[in-house]
PQR file with spaces between the fields and no chain letter, atoms N, CA, C, O and H, PARSE charges and radii, in Angstrom:
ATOM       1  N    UNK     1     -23.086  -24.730  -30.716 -0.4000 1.5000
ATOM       2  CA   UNK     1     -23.381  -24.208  -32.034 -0.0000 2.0000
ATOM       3  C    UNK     1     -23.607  -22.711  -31.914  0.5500 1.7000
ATOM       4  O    UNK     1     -24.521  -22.373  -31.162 -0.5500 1.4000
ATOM       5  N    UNK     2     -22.846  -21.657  -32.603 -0.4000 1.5000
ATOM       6  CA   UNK     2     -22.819  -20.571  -32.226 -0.0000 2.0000
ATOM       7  C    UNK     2     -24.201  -20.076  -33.292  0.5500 1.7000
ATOM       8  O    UNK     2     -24.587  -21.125  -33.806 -0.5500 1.4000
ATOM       9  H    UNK     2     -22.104  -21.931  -33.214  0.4000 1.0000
ATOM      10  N    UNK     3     -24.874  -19.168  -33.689 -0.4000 1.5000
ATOM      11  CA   UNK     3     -26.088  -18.545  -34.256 -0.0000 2.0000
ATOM      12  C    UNK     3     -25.058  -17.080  -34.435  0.5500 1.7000
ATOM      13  O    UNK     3     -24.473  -16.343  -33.641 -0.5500 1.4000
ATOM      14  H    UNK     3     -24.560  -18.316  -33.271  0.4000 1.0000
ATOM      15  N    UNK     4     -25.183  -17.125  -35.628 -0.4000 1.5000
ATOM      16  CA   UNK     4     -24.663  -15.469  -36.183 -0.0000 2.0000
ATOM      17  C    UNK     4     -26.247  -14.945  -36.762  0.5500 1.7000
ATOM      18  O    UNK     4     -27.239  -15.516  -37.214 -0.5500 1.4000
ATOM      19  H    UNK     4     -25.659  -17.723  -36.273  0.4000 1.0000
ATOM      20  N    UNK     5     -25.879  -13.630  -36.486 -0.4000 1.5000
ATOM      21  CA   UNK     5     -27.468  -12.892  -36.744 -0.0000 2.0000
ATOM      22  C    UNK     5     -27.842  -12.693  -38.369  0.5500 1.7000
ATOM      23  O    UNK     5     -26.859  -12.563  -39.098 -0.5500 1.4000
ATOM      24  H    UNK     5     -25.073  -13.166  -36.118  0.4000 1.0000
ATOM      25  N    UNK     6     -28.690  -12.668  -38.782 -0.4000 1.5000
ATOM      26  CA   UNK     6     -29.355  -12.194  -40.194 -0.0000 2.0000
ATOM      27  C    UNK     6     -28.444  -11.219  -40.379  0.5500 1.7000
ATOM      28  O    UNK     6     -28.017  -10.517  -39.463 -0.5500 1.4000
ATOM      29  H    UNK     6     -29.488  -12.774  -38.189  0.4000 1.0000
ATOM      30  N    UNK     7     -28.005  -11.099  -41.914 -0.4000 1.5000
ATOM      31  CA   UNK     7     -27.459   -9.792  -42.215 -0.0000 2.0000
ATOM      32  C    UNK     7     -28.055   -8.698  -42.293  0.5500 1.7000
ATOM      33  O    UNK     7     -27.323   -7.709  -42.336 -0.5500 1.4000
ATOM      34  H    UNK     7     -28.352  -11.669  -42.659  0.4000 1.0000
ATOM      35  N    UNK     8     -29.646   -8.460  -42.342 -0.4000 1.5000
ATOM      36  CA   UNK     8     -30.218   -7.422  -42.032 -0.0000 2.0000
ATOM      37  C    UNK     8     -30.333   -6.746  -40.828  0.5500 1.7000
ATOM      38  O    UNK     8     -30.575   -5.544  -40.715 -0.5500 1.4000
ATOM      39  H    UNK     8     -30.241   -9.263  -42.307  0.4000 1.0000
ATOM      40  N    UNK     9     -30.135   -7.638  -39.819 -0.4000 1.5000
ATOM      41  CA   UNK     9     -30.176   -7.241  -38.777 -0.0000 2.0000
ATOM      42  C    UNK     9     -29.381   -6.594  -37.633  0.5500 1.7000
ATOM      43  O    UNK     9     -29.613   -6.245  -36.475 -0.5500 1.4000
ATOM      44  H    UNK     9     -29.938   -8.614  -39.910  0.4000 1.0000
ATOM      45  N    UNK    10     -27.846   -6.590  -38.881 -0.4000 1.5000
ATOM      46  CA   UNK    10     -26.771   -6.058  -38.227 -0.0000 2.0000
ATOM      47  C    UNK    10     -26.884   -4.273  -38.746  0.5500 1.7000
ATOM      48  O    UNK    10     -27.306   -4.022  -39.875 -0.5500 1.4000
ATOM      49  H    UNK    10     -27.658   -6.873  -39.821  0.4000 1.0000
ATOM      50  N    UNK    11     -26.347   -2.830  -37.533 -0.4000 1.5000
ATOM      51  CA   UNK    11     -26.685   -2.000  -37.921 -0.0000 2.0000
ATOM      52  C    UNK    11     -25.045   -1.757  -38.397  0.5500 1.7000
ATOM      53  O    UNK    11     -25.037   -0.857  -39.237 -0.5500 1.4000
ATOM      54  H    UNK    11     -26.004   -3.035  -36.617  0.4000 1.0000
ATOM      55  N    UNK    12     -23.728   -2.244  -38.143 -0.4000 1.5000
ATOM      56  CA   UNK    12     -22.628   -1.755  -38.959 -0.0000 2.0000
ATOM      57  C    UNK    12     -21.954   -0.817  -37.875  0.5500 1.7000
ATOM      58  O    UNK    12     -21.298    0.161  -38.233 -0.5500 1.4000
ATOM      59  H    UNK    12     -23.734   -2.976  -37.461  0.4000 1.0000
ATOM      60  N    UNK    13     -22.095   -1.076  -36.805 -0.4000 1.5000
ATOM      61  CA   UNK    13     -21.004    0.067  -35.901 -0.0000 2.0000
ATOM      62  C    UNK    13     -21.117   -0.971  -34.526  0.5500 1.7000
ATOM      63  O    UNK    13     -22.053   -1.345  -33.818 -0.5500 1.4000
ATOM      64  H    UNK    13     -22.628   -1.871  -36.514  0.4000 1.0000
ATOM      65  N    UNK    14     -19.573   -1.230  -34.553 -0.4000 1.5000
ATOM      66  CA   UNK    14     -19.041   -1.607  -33.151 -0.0000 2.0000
ATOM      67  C    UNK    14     -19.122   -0.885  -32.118  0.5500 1.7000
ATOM      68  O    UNK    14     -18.115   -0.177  -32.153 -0.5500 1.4000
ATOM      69  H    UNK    14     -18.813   -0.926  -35.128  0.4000 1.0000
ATOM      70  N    UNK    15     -19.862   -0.575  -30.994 -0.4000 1.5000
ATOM      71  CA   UNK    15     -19.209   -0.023  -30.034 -0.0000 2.0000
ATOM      72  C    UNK    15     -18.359   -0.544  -28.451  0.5500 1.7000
ATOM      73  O    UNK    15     -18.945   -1.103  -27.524 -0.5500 1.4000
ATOM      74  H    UNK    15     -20.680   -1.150  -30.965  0.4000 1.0000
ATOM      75  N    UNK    16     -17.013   -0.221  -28.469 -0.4000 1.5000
ATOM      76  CA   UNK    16     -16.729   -0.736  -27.522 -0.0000 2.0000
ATOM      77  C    UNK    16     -16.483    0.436  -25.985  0.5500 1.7000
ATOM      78  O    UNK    16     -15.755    1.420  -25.852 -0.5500 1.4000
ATOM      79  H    UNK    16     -16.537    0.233  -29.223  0.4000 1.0000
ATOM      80  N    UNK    17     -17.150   -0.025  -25.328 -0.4000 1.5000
ATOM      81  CA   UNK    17     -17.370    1.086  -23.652 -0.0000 2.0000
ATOM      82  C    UNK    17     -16.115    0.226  -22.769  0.5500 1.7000
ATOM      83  O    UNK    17     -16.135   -1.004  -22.770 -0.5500 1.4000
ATOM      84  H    UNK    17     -17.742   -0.824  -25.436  0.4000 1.0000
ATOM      85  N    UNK    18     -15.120    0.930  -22.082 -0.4000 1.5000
ATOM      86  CA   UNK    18     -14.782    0.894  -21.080 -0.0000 2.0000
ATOM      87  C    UNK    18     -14.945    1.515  -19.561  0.5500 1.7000
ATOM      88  O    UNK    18     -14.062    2.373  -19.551 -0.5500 1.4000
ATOM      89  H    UNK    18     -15.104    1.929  -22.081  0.4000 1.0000
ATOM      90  N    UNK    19     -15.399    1.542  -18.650 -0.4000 1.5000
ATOM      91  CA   UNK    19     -15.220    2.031  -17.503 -0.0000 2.0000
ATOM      92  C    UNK    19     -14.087    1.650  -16.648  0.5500 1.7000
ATOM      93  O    UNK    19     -13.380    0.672  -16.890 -0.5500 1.4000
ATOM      94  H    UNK    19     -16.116    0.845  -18.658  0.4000 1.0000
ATOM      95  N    UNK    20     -13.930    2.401  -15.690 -0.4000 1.5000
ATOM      96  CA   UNK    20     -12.878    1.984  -14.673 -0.0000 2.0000
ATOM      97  C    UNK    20     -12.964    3.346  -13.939  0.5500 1.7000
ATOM      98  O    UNK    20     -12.781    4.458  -14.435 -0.5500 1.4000
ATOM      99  H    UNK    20     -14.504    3.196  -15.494  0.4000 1.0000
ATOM     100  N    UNK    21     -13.462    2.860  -11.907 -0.4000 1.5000
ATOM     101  CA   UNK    21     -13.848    3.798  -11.528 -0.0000 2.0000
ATOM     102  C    UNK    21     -13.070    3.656   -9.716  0.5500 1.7000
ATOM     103  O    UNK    21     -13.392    2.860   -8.835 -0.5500 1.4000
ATOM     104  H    UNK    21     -13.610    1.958  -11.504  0.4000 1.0000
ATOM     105  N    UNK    22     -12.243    4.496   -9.685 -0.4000 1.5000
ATOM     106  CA   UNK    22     -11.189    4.469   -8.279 -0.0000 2.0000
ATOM     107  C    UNK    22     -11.551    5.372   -7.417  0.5500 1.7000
ATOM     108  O    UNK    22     -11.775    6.551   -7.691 -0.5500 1.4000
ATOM     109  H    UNK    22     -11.981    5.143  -10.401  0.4000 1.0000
ATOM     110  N    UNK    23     -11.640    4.762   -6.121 -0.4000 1.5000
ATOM     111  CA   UNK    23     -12.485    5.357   -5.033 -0.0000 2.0000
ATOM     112  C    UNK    23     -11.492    5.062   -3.853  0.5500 1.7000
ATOM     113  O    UNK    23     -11.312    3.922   -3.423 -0.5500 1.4000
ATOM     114  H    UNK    23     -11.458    3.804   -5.899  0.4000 1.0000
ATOM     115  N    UNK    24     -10.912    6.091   -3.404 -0.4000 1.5000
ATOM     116  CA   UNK    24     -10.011    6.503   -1.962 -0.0000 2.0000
ATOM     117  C    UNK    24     -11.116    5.711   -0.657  0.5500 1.7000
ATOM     118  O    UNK    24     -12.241    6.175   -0.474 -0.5500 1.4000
ATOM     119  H    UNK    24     -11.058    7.016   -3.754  0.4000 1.0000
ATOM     120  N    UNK    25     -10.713    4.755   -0.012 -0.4000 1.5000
ATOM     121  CA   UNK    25     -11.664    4.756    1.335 -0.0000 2.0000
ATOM     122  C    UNK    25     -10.557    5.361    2.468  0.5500 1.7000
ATOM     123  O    UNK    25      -9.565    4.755    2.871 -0.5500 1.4000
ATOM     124  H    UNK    25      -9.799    4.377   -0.161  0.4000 1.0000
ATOM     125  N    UNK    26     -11.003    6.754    2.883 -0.4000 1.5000
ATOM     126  CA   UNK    26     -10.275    7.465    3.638 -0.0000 2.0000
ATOM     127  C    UNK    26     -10.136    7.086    4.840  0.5500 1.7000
ATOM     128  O    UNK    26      -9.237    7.524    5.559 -0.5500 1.4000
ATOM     129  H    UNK    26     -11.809    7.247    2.555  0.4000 1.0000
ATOM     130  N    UNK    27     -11.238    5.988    5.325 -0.4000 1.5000
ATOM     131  CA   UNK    27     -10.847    5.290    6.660 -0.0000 2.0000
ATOM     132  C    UNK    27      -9.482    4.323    6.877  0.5500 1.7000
ATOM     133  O    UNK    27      -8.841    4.089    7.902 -0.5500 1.4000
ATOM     134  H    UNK    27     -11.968    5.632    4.741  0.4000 1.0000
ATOM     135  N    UNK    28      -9.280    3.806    5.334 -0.4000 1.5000
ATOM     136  CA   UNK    28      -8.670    2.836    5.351 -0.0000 2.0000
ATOM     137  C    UNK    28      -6.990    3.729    5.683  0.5500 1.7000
ATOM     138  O    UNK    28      -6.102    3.090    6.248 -0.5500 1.4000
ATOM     139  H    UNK    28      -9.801    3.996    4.502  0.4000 1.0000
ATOM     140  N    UNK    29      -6.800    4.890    5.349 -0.4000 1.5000
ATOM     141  CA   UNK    29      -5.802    5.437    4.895 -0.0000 2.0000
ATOM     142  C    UNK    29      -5.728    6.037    6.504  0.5500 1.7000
ATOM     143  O    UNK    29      -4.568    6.126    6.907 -0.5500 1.4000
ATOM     144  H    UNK    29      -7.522    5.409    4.890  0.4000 1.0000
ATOM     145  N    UNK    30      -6.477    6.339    7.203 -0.4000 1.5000
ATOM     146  CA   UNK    30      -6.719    7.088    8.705 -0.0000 2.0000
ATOM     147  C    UNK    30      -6.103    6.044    9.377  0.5500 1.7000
ATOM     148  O    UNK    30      -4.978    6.225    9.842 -0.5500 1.4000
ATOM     149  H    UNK    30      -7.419    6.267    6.875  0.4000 1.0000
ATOM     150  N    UNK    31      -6.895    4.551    9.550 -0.4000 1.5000
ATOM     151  CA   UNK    31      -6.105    3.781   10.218 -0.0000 2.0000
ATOM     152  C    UNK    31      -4.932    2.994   10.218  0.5500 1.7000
ATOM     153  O    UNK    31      -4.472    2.350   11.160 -0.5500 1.4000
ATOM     154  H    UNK    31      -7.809    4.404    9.172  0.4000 1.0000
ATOM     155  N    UNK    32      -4.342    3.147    8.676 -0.4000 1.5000
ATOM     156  CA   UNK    32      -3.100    2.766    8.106 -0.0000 2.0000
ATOM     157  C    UNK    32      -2.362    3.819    8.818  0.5500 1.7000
ATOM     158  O    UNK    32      -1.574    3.413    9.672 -0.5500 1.4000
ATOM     159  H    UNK    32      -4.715    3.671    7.910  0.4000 1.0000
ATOM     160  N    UNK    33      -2.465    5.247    8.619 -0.4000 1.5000
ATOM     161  CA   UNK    33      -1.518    6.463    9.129 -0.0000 2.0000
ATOM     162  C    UNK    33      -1.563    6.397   10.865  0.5500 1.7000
ATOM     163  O    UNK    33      -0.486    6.577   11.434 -0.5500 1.4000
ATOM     164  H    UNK    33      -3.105    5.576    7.925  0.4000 1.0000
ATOM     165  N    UNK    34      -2.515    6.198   11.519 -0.4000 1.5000
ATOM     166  CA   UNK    34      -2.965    5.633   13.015 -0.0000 2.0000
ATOM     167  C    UNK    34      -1.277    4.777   13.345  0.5500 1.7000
ATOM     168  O    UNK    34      -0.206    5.156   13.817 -0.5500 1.4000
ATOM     169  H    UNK    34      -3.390    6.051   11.057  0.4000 1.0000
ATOM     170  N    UNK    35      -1.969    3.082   12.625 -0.4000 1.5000
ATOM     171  CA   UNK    35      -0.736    2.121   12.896 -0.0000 2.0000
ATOM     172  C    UNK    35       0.412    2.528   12.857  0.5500 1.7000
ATOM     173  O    UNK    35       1.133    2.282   13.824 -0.5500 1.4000
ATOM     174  H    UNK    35      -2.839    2.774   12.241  0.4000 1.0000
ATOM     175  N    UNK    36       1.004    3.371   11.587 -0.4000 1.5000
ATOM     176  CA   UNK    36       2.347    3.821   11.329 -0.0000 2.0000
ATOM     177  C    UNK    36       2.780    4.900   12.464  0.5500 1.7000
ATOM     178  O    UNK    36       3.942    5.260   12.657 -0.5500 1.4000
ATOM     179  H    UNK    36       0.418    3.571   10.802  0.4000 1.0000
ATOM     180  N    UNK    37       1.754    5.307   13.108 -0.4000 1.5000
ATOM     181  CA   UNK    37       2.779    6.188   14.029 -0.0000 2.0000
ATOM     182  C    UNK    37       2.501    5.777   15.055  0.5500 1.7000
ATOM     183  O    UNK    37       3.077    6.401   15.946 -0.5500 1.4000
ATOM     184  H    UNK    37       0.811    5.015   12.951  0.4000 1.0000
ATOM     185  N    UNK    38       1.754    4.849   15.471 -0.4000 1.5000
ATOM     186  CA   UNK    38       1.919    4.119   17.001 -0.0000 2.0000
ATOM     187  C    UNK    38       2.676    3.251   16.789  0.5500 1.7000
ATOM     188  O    UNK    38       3.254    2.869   17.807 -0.5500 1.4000
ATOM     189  H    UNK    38       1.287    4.342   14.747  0.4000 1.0000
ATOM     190  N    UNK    39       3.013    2.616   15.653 -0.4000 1.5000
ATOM     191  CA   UNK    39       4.650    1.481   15.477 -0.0000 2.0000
ATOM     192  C    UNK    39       5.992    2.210   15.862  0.5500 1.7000
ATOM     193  O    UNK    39       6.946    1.796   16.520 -0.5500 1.4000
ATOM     194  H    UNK    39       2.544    2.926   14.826  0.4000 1.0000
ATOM     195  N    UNK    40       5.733    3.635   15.144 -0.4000 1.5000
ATOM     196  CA   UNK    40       7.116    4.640   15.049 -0.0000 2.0000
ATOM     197  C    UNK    40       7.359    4.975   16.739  0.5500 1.7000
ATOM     198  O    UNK    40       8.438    4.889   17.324 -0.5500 1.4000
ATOM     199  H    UNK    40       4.958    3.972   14.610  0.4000 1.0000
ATOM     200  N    UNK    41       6.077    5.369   17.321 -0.4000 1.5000
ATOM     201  CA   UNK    41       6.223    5.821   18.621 -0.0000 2.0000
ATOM     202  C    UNK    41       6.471    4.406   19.323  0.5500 1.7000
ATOM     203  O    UNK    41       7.448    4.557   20.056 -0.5500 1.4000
ATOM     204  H    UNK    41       5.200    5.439   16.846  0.4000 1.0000
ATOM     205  N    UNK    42       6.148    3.514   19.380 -0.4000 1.5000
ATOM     206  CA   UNK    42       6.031    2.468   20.613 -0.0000 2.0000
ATOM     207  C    UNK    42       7.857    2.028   20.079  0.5500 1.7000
ATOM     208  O    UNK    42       8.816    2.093   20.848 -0.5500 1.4000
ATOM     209  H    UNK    42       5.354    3.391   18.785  0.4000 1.0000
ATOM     210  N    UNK    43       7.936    1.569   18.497 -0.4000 1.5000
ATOM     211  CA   UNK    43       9.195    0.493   18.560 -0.0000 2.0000
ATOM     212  C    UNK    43      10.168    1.308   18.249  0.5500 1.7000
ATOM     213  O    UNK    43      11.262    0.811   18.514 -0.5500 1.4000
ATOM     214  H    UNK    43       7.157    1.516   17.872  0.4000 1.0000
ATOM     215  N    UNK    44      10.248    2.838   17.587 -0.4000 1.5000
ATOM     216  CA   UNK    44      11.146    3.643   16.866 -0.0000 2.0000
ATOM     217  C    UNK    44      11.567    4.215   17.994  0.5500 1.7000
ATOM     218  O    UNK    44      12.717    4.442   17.617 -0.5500 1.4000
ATOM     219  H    UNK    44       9.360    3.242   17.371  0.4000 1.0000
ATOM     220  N    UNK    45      11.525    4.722   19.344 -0.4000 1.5000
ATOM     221  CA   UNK    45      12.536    5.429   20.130 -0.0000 2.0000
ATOM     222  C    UNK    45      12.859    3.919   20.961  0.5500 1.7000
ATOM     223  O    UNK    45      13.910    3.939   21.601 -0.5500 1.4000
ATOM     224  H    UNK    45      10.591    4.538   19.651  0.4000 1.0000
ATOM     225  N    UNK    46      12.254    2.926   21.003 -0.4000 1.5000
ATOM     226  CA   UNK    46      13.041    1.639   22.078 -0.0000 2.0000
ATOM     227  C    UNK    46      14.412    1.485   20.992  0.5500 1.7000
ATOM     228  O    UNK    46      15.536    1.803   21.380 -0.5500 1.4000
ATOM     229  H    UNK    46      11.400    2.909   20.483  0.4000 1.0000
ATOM     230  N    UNK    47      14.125    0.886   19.407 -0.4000 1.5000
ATOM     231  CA   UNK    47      15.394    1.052   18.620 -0.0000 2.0000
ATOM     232  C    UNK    47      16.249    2.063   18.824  0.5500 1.7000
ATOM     233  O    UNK    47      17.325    1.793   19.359 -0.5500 1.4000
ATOM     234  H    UNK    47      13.212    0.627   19.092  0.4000 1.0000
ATOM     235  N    UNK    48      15.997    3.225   18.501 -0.4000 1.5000
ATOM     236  CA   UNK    48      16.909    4.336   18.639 -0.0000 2.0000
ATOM     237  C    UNK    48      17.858    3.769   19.906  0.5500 1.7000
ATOM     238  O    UNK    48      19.054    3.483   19.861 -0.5500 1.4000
ATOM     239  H    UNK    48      15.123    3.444   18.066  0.4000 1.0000
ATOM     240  N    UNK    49      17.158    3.715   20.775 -0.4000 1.5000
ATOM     241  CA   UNK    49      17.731    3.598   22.147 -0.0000 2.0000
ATOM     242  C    UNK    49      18.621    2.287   21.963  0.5500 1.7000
ATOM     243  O    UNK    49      19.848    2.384   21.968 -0.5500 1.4000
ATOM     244  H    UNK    49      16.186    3.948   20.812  0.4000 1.0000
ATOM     245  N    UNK    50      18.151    1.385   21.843 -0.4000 1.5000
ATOM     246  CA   UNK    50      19.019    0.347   21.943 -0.0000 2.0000
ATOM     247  C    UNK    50      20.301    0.195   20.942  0.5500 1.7000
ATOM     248  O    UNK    50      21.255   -0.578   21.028 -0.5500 1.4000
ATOM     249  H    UNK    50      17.154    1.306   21.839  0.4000 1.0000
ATOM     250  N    UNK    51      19.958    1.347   19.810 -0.4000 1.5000
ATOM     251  CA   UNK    51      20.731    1.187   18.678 -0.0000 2.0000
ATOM     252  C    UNK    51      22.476    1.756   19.623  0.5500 1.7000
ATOM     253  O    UNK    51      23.639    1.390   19.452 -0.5500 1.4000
ATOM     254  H    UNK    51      19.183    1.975   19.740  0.4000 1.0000
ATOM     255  N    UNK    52      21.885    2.696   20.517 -0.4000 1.5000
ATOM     256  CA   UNK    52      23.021    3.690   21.120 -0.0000 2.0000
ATOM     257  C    UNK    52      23.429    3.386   22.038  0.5500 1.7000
ATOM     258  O    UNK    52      24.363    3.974   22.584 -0.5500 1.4000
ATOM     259  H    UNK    52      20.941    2.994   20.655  0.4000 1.0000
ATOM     260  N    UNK    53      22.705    2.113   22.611 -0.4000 1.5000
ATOM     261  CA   UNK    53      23.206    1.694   24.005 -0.0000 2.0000
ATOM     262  C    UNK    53      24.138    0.629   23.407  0.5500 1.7000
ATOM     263  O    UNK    53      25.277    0.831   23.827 -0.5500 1.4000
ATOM     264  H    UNK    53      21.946    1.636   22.168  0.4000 1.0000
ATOM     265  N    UNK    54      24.108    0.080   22.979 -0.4000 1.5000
ATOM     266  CA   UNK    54      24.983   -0.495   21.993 -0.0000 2.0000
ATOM     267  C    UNK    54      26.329   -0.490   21.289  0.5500 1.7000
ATOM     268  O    UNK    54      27.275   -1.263   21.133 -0.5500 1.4000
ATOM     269  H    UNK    54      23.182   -0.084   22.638  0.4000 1.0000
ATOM     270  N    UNK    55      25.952    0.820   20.913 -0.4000 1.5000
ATOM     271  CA   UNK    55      27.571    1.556   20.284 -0.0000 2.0000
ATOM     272  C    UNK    55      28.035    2.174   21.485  0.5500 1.7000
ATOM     273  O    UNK    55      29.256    2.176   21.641 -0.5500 1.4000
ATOM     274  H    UNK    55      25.184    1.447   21.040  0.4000 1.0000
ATOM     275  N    UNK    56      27.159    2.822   22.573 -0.4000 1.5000
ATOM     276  CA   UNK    56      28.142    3.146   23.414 -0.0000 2.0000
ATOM     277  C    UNK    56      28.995    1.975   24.326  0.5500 1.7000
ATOM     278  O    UNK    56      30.021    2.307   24.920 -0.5500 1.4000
ATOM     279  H    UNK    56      26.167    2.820   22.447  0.4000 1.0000
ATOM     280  N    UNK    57      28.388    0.338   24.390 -0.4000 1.5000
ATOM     281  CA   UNK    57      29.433   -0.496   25.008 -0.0000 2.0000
ATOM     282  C    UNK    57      30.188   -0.931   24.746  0.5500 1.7000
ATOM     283  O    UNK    57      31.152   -1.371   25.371 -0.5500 1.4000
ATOM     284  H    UNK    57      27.554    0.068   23.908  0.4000 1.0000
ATOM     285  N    UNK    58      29.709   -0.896   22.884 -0.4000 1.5000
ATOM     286  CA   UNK    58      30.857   -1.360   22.104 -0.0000 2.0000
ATOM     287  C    UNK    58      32.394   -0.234   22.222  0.5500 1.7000
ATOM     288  O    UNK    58      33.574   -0.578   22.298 -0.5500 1.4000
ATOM     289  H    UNK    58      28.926   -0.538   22.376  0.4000 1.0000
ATOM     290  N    UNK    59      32.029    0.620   22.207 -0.4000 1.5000
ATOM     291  CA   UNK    59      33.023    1.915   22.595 -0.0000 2.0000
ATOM     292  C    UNK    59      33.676    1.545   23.686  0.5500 1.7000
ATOM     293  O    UNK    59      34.856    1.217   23.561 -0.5500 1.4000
ATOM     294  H    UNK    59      31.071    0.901   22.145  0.4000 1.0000
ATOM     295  N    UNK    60      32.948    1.514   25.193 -0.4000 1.5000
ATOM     296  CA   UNK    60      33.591    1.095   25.754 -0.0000 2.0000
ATOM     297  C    UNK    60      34.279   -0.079   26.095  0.5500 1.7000
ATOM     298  O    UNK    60      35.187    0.017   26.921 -0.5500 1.4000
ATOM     299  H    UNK    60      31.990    1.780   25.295  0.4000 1.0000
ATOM     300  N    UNK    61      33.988   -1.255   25.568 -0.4000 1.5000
ATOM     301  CA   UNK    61      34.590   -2.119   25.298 -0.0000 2.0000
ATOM     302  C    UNK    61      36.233   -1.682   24.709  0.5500 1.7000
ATOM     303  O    UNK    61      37.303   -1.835   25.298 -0.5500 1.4000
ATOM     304  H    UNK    61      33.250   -1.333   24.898  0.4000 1.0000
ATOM     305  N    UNK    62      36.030   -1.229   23.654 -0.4000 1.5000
ATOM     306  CA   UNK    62      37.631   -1.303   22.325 -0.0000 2.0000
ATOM     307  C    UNK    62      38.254   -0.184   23.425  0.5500 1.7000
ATOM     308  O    UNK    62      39.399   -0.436   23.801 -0.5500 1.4000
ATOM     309  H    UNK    62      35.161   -1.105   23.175  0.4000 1.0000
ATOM     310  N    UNK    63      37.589    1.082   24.004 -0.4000 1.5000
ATOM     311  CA   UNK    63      38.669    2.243   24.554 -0.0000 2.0000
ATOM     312  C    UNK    63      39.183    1.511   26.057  0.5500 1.7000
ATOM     313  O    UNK    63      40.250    1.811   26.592 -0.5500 1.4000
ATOM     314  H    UNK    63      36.659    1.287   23.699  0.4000 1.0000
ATOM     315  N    UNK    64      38.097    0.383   26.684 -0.4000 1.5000
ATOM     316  CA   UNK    64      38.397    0.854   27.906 -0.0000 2.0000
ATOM     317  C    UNK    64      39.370   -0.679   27.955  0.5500 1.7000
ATOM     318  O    UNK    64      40.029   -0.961   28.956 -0.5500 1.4000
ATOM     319  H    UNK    64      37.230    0.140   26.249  0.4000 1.0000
């Protein structure tokens, strides 16, 4: 059973408040940037490498 208030007791102005409040955690972003370049360094020159060792047998394969 809902209870609506006395009509005297209403003052006649809605107010509606929003907040919304965004906060950077700079650690989180330190050890995200950390991971990304110990992935790049540890797996990004073994790829490179293997990408070329690769095309170069395939090369030699078709020339030789």
């Amino acid at each position: 059973m809902t209870m609506e208030p006395a009509p005297e007791n209403i003052a006649g102005e809605v107010v509606h408040r929003h907040s919304f409040e965004h906060r950077i955690e700079w650690g989180h972003v330190a050890l995200a940037a950390a991971a990304i370049v110990i992935v790049v360094t540890v797996f990004g020159s073994d790829a490179v490498s293997a990408g070329e060792s690769d095309t170069e047998s395939d090369t030699a394969r078709i020339g030789g």
